[in-house]
KOLZA-689273 format. One record per residue (C-alpha): residue number from 1; z negated, y, x. Coordinates in Angstrom, 3 decimals, decimal comma, always signed. Layout:
# KOLZA-689273
k up north east
NUM Z Y X
...
END
This chain:
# KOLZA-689273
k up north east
1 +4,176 -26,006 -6,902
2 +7,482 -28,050 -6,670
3 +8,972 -24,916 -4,376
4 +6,079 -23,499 -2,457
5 +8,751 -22,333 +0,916
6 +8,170 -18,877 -0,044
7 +4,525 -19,037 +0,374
8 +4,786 -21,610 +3,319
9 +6,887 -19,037 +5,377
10 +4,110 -16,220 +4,337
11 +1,917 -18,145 +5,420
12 +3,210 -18,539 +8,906
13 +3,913 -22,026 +8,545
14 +7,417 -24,094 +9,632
15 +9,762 -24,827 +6,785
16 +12,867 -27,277 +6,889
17 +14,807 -24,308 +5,834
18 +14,614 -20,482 +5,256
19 +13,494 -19,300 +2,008
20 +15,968 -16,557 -0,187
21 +15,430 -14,323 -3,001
22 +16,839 -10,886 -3,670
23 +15,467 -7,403 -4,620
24 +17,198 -6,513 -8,256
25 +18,033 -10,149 -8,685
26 +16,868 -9,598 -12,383
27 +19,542 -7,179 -13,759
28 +23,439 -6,504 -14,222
29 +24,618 -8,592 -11,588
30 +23,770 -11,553 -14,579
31 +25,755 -11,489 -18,017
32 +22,416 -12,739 -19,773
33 +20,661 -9,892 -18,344
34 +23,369 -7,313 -19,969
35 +23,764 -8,901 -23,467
36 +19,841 -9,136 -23,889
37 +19,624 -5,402 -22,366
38 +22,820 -4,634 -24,735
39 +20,566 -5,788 -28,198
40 +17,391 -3,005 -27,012
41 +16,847 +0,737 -27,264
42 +16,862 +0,866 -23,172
43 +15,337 -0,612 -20,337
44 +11,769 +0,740 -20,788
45 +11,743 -1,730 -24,345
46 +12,470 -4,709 -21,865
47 +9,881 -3,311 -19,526
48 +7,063 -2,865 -22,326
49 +8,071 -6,490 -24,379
50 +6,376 -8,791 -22,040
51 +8,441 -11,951 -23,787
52 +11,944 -10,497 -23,172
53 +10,670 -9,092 -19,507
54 +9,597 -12,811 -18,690
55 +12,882 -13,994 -19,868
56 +14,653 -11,873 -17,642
57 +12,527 -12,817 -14,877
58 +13,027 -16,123 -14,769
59 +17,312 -15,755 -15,768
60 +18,199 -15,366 -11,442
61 +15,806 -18,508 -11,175
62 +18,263 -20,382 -13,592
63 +21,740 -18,860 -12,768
64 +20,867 -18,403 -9,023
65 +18,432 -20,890 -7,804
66 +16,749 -18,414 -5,947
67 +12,933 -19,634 -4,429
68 +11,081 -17,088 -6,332
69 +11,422 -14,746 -9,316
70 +10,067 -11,036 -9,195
71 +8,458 -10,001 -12,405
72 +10,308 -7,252 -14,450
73 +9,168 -4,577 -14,145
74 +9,516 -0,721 -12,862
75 +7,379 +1,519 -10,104
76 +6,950 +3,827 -12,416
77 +4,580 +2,117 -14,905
78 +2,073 +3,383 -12,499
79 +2,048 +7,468 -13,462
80 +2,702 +6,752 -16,826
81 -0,260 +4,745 -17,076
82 -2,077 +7,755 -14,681
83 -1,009 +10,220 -17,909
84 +2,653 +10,960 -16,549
85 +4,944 +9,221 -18,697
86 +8,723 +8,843 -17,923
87 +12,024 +8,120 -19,720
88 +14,946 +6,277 -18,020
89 +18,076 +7,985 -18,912
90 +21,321 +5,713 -19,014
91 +22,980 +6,155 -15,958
92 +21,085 +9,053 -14,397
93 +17,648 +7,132 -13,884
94 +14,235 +8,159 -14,287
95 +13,349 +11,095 -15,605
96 +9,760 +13,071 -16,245
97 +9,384 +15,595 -19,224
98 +5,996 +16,761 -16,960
99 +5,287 +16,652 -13,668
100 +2,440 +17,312 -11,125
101 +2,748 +21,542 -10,362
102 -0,976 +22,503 -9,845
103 -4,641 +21,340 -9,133
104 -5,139 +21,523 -13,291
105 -2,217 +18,631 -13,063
106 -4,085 +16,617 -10,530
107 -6,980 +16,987 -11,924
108 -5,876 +15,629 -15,502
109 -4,405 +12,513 -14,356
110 -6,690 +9,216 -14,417
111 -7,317 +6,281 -12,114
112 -5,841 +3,706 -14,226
113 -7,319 +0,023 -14,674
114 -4,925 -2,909 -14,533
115 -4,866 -2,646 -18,625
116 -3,292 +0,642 -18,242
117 +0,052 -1,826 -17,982
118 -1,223 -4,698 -19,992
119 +2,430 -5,181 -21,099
120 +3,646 -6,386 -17,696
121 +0,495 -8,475 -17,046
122 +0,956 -10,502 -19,922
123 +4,769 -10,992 -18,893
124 +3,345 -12,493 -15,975
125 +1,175 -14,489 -17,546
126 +3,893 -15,400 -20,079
127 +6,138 -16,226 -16,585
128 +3,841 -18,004 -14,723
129 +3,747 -20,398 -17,823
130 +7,133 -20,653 -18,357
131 +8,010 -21,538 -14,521
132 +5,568 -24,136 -14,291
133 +5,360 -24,249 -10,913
134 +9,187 -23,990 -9,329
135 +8,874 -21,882 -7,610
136 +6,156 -18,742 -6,722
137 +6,379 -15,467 -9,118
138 +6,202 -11,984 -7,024
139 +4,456 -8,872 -8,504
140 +5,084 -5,665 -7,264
141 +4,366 -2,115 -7,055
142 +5,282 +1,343 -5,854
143 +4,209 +2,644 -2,054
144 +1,873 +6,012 -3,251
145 +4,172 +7,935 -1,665
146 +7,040 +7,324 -3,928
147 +5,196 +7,591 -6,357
148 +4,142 +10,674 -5,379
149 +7,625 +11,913 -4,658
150 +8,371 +11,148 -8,439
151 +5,308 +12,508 -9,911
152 +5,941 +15,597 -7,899
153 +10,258 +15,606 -8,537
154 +10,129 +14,629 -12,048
155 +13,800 +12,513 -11,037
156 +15,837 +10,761 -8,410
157 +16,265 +13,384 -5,430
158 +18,312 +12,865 -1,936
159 +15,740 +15,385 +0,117
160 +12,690 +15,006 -2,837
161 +11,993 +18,767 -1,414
162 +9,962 +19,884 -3,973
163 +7,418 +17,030 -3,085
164 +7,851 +17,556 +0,840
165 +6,962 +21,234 +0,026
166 +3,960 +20,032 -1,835
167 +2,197 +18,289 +1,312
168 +2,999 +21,643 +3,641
169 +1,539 +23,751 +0,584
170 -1,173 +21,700 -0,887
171 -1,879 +18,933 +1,425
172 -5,636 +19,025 +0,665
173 -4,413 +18,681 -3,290
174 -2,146 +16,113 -2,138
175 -4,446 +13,709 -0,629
176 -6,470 +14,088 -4,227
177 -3,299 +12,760 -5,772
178 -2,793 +9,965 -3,209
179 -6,458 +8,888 -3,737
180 -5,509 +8,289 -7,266
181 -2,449 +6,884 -7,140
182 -3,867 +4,659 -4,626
183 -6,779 +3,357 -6,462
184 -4,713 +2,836 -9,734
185 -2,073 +0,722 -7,582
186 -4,626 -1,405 -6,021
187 -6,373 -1,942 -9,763
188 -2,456 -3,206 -10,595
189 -1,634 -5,188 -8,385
190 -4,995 -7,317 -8,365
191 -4,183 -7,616 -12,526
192 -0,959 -9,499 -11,433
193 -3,032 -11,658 -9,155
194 -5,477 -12,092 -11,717
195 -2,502 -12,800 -13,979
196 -0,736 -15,128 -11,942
197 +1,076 -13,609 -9,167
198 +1,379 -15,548 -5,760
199 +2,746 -12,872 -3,812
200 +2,954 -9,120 -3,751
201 +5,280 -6,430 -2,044
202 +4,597 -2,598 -2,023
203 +7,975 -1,020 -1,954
204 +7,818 +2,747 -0,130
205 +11,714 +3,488 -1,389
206 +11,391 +7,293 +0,130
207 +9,376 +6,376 +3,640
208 +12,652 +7,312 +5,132
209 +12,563 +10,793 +4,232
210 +9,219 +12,025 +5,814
211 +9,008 +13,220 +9,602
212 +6,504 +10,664 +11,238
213 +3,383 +12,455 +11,468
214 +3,470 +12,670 +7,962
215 +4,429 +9,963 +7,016
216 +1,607 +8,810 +9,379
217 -0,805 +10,920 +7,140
218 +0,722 +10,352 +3,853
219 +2,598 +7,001 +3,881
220 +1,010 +4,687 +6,098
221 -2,810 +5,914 +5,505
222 -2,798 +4,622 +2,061
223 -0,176 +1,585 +2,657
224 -3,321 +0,754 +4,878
225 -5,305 +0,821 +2,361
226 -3,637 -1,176 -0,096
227 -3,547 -4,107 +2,550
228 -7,484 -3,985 +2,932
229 -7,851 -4,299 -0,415
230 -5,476 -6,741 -1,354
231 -6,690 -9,984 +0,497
232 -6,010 -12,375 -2,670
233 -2,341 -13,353 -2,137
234 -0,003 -12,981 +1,053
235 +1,186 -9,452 +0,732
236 +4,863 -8,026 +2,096
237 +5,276 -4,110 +2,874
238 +9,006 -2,651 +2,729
239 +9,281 +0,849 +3,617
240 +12,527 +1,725 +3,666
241 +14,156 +4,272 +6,628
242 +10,744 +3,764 +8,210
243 +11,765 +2,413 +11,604
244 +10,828 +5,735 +13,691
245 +7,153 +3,852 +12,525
246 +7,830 +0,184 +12,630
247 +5,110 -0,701 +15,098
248 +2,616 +0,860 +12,821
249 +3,853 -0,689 +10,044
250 +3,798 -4,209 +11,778
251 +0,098 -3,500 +12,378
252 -0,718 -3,191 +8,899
253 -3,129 -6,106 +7,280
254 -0,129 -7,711 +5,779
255 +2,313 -11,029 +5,898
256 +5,502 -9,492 +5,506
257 +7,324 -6,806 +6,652
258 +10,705 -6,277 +4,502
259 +13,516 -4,768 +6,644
260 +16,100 -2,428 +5,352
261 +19,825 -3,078 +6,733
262 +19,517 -0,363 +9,424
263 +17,269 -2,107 +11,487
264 +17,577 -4,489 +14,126
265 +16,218 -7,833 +13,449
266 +16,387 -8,794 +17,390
267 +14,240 -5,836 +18,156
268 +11,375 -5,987 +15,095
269 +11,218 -10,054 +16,422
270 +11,111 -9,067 +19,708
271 +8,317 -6,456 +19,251
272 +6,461 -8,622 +16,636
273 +6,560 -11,740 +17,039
274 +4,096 -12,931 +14,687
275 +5,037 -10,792 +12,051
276 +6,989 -12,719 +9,239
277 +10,255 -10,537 +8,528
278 +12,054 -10,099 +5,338
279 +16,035 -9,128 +4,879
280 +18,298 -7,532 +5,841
281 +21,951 -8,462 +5,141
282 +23,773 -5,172 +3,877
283 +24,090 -5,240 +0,144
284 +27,759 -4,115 +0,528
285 +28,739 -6,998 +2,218
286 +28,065 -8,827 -0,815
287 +31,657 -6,840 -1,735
288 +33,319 -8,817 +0,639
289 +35,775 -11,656 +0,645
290 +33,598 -14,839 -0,072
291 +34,433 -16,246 +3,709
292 +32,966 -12,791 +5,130
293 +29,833 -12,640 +2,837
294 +29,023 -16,447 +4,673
295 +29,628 -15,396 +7,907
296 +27,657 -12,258 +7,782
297 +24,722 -14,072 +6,334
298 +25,013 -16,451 +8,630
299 +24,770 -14,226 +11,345
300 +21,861 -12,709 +9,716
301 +20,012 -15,885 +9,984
302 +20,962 -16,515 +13,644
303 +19,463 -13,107 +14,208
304 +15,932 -13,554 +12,758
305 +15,482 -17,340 +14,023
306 +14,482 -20,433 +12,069
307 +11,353 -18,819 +11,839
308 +9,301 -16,625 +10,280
309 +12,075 -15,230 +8,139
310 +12,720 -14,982 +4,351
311 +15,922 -13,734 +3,618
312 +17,226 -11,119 +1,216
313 +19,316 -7,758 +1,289
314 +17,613 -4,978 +2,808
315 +17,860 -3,123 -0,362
316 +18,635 -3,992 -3,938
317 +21,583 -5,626 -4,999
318 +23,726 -3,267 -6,048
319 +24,107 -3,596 -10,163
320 +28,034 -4,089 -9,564
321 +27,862 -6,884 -7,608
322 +30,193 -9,932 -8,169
323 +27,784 -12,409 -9,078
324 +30,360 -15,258 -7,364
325 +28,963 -13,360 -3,675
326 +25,447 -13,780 -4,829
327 +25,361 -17,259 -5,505
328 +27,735 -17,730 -1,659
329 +24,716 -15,658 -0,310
330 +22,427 -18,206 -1,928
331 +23,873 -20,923 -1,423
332 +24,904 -20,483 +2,168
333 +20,951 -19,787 +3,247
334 +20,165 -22,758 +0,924
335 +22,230 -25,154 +2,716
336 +21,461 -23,736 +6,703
337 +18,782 -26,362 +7,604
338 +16,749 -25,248 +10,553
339 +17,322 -27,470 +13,957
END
């Protein structure tokens, strides 16, 4: 691989500088990305056409020179491919005509095989051959619980109530769900590595939202074991909001721990030092005047140390996001050599 840093850092090992990517790099911060998705029905046709979804893929890798692409792709191919599927509605998000009620509900949904999403395997596939080696391709997937939360919600929520009821009111039901959201998820993410992924991350969007026994029982208790599972390919874990549990989560069989913007590098580095740490540089600065975007990302990498560290927001980049401050994000970790 001409640009293995990515996996070097993973791995543990020293690097002459400190890798960068970025969570949503393949959308509407790109003008390529918004004239392809401005030619299709909606994003699920750019999920489910595995050419156009490796195309997009790779565009951040061109226009960026970011040292790794994600694959295209959405969490929720995972309940659709259970029995639940979704629609995502311009401007509102996802959206589920069905969702889980009742032990009937549970009951009906299947433990999906990797071919369940055969469409984004063979983008990888298609990817993988396309890169030729610059740099390492990510897969991805959805932390059970958010899945949950969705499968539960049936949309987007700020408190996702109805599913927080659900554990309280069914939590023997619950864990049935888990199970099988679990399984399939583990079944999906070794088809990318069997397709060609070099790296996965688990993202657990909603962690934030549970009280921490619960999230003890219902987020990191399958996270867990997702990490046993997966021993392929170095694996990173971002639960976002999930500091109350970051020890925990630093204990988990895993490489990398992503970190959301609201936690303190100095402390997770302090706590863990063999951990390798992912972020965390607020995706609003990325608004900022082009001299404050490389000083704050700067800082950022004085905070996590020359080691150890691949850097990236610590959430998505937001889709309105002049692309000028992406590339000075870039560009400015690119060109910090370590001492």
């Amino acid at each position: 691989m001409k640009n293995d840093l990515l996996l070097r850092v993973a791995r543990g090992e020293k690097t002459e500088r400190t890798p960068v990517w970025l969570m949503r790099q393949a959308g509407r911060i790109l003008p390529q990305y918004r004239a392809l998705r401005g030619k299709l029905s909606g994003f699920k046709e750019l999920v489910e056409t595995p050419d156009l979804a490796a195309e997009v893929t790779i565009q951040p890798v061109d226009e960026l020179g970011v040292d790794a692409a994600i694959i295209f792709s959405d969490i929720l191919v995972i309940p659709e491919a259970m029995g639940l599927p979704y629609q995502m509605v311009e401007k509102q998000g996802p959206w589920f005509e069905n969702t889980i009620k009742s032990k009937t509900d549970v009951e009906r949904m299947i433990v999906s095989e990797a071919e369940g999403v055969r469409y984004t395997l063979d983008a990888i596939e298609i990817t993988k051959k396309e890169l030729n080696g610059r740099v390492p391709l990510i897969g991805f997937a959805g932390a059970p619980w958010t899945i949950f939360c969705y499968m539960i919600e049936g949309q987007g929520s700020k408190t996702f109530s109805k599913a927080r009821r659900f554990l309280f009111e069914e939590p023997a039901l619950s864990h049935q769900l888990f199970e099988k959201i679990t399984r399939s998820t583990i079944n999906y993410l070794k088809g990318q590595i069997a397709s060609g992924a070099d790296l996965v991350q688990v993202f657990d969007s909603w962690a934030g939202i549970l009280q921490p026994v619960q999230y003890k029982e219902f987020g990191l208790r399958y996270l867990q074991q997702i990490c046993n599972e997966i021993q392929e390919v170095p694996k990173t874990v971002f639960a976002k909001g999930a500091w109350f549990v970051q020890d925990r989560i630093c204990n988990l069989d895993c490489e990398v721990v992503g970190l959301d913007w609201h936690s303190d590098p100095y402390e997770f580095r302090t706590q863990n030092p063999n951990k390798v740490l992912q972020g965390n540089l607020d995706p609003a600065v990325l608004y900022a005047q082009p001299e404050e975007v490389e000083k704050q990302t700067l800082a950022m990498l004085e905070w996590f140390g020359d080691e150890k560290h691949i850097a990236n927001l610590g959430h998505g980049v937001y889709p309105d996001t002049p692309l000028e401050n992406v590339r000075v994000f870039v560009d400015t970790v690119k060109n910090h050599h370590h001492k």
